[in-house]
C-alpha positions as CSV (number, residue, x, y, z in Angstrom):
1,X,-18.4,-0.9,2.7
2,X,-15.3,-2.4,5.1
3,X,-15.8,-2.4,8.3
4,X,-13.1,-0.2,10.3
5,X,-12.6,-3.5,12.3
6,X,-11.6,-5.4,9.4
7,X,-8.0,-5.2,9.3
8,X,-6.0,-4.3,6.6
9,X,-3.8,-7.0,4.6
10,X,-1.0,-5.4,4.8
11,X,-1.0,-4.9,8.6
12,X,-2.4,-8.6,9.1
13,X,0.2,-10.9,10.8
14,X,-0.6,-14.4,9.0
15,X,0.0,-12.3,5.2
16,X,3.3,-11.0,6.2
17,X,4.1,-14.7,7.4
18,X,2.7,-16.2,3.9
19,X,5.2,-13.3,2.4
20,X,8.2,-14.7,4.5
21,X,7.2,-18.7,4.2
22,X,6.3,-18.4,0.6
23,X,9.7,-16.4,-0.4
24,X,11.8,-18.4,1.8
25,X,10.1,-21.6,1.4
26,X,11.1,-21.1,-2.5
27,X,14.3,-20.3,-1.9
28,X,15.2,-23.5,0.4
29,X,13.8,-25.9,-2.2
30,X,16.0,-24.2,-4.8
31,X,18.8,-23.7,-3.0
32,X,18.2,-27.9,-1.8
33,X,17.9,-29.1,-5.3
34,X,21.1,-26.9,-6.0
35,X,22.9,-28.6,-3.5
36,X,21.4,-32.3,-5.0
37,X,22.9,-31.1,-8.1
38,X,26.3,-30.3,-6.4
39,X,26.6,-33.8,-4.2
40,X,24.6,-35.9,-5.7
41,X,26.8,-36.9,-8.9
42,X,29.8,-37.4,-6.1
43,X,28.0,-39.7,-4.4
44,X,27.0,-42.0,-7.3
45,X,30.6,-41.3,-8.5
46,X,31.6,-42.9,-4.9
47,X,29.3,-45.8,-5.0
48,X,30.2,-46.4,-8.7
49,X,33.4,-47.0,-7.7
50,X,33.5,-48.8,-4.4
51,X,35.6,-51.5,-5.7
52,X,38.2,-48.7,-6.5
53,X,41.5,-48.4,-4.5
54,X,41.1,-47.1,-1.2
55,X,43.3,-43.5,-2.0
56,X,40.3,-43.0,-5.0
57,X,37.7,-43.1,-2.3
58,X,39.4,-41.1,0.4
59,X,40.0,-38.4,-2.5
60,X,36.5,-38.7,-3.3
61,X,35.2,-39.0,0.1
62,X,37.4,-35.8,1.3
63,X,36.0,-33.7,-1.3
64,X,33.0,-34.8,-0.8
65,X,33.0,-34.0,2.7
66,X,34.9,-30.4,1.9
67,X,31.9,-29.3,-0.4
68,X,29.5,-30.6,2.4
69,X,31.2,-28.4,4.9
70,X,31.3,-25.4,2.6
71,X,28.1,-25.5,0.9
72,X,25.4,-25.8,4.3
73,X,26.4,-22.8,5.5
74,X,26.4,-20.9,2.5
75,X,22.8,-22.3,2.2
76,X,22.2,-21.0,5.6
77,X,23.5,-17.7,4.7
78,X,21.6,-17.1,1.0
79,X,17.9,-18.3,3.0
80,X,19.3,-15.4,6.1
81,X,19.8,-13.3,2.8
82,X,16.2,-13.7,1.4
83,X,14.9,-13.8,4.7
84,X,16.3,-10.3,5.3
85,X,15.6,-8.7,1.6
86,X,11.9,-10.1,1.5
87,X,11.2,-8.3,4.8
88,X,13.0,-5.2,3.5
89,X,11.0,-5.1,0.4
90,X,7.9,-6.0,2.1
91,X,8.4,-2.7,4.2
92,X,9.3,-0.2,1.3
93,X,6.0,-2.0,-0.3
94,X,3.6,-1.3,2.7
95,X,4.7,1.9,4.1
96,X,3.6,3.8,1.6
97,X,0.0,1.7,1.5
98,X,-0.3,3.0,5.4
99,X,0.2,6.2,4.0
100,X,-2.9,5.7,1.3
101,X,-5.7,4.0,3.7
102,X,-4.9,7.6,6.0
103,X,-5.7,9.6,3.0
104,X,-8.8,7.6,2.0
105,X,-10.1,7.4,5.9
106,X,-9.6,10.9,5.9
107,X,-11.5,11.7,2.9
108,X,-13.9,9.3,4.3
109,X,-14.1,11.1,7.3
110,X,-14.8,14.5,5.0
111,X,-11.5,15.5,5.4
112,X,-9.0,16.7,1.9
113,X,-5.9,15.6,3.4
114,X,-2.9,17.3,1.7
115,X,-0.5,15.9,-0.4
116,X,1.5,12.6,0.9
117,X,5.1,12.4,1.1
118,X,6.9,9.0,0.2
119,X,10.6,8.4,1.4
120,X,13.1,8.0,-1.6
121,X,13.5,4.0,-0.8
122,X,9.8,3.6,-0.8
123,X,7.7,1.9,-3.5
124,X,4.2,3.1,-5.8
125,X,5.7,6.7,-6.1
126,X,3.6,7.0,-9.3
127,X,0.6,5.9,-7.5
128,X,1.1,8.4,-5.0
129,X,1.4,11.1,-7.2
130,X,-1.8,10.0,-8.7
131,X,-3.5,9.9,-5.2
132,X,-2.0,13.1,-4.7
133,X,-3.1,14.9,-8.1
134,X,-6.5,13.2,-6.9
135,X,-6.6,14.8,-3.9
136,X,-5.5,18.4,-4.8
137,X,-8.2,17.8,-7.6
138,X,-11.0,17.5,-4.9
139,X,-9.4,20.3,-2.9
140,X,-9.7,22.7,-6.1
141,X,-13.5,21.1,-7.0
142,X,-14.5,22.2,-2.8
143,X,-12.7,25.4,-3.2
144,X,-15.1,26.6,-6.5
145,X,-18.2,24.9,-4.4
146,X,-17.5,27.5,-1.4
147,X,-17.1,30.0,-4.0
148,X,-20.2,28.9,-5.7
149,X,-22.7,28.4,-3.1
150,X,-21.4,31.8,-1.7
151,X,-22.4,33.6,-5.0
152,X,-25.8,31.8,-4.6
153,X,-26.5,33.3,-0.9
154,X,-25.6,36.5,-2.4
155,X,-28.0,37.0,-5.4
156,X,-30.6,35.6,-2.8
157,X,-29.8,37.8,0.0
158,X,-30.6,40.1,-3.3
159,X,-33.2,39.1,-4.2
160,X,-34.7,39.0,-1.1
161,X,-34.6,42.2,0.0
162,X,-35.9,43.4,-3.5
163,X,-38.8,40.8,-3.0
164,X,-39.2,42.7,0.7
165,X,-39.4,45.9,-0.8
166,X,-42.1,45.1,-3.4
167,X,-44.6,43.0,-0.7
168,X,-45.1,39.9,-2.9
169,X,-46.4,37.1,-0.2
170,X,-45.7,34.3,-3.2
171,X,-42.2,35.5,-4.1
172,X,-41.4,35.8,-0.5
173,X,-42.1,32.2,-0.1
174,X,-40.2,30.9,-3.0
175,X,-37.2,33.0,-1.7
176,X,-37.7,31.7,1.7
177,X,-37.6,28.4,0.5
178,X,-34.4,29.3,-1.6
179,X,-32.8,30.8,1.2
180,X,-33.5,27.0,3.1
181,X,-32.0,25.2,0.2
182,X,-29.1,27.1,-0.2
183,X,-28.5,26.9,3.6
184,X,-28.7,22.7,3.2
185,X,-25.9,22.9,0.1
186,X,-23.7,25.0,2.5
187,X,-24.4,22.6,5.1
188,X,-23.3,19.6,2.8
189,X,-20.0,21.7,1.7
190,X,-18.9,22.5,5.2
191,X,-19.3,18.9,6.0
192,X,-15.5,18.5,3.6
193,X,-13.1,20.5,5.2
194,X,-9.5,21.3,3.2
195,X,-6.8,19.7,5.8
């Protein structure tokens, strides 16, 4: 079993730096070579022709130069882009995981937590209905134990006071000991409580 000290990966620090190096970390070296692509035949198309006239190079050199001064800030702006939308989906992705570890401390704790509620924008809405058709599930299965074990300390009650009226020391005992057992189930079913 976890350890309640453990924390969760979703909440830990260095994972949702991995998340935010990893994705943004890809998207520079794309966005790098990209920009290679873009300046990199210029430039051998300005050393190839060095011996050209000078108005060829100061075309060439001004439009390299131009895309230069265009392209690092869109750079700048598509990896403040990824930046922004990995963190984004990182939240809709991990709110609705907070929401889960509640539920299963809760049932943990002998608690049947009602159902959870997800926000339009969040992510795992199937699992949470899932979770929640789970959880109603146990909250039905406690329900017919109550009901159950109630029955059961009624037909002993029963038969207990038919077992009084007829004096049997050996029945007496085996309803006594009943009457024990059934009080240990009742026990173990109000341990659960419906939230």
């Amino acid at each position: 079993m976890m350890s309640r000290d453990r924390r969760s990966l979703l909440s830990d620090a260095s994972f949702r730096a991995h998340l935010v190096l990893v994705v943004t970390g890809t998207t520079a070296a794309l966005l790098v070579v990209g920009s290679a692509a873009i300046l990199l035949p210029l430039l051998l198309q300005f050393e190839g022709s060095a011996t050209g006239s000078p108005q060829d190079l100061g075309r060439l050199a001004d439009r390299i130069l131009a895309l230069h001064s265009t392209l690092w800030p869109l750079v700048a702006i598509c990896l403040g882009g990824v930046l922004v939308s990995s963190w984004l989906l990182y939240q809709r992705m991990v709110s609705p995981m907070v929401r889960f570890v509640q539920v299963f401390r809760s049932i943990e704790a002998g608690a049947l937590p009602g159902a959870i509620q997800l926000r339009a924008t969040d992510y795992l809405a199937e699992e949470a209905a899932v979770l929640n058709e789970m959880t109603a599930s146990l909250r039905e299965r406690h329900t017919a134990l109550c009901a159950a074990e109630e029955r059961l300390r009624s037909g002993i009650e029963d038969l207990a006071e038919q077992i009084e009226q007829s004096a049997d020391a050996e029945s007496a005992r085996l309803v006594a000991t009943a009457q024990d057992l059934e009080k240990l189930v009742r026990d173990q079913i109000q341990r659960v409580s419906a939230a």
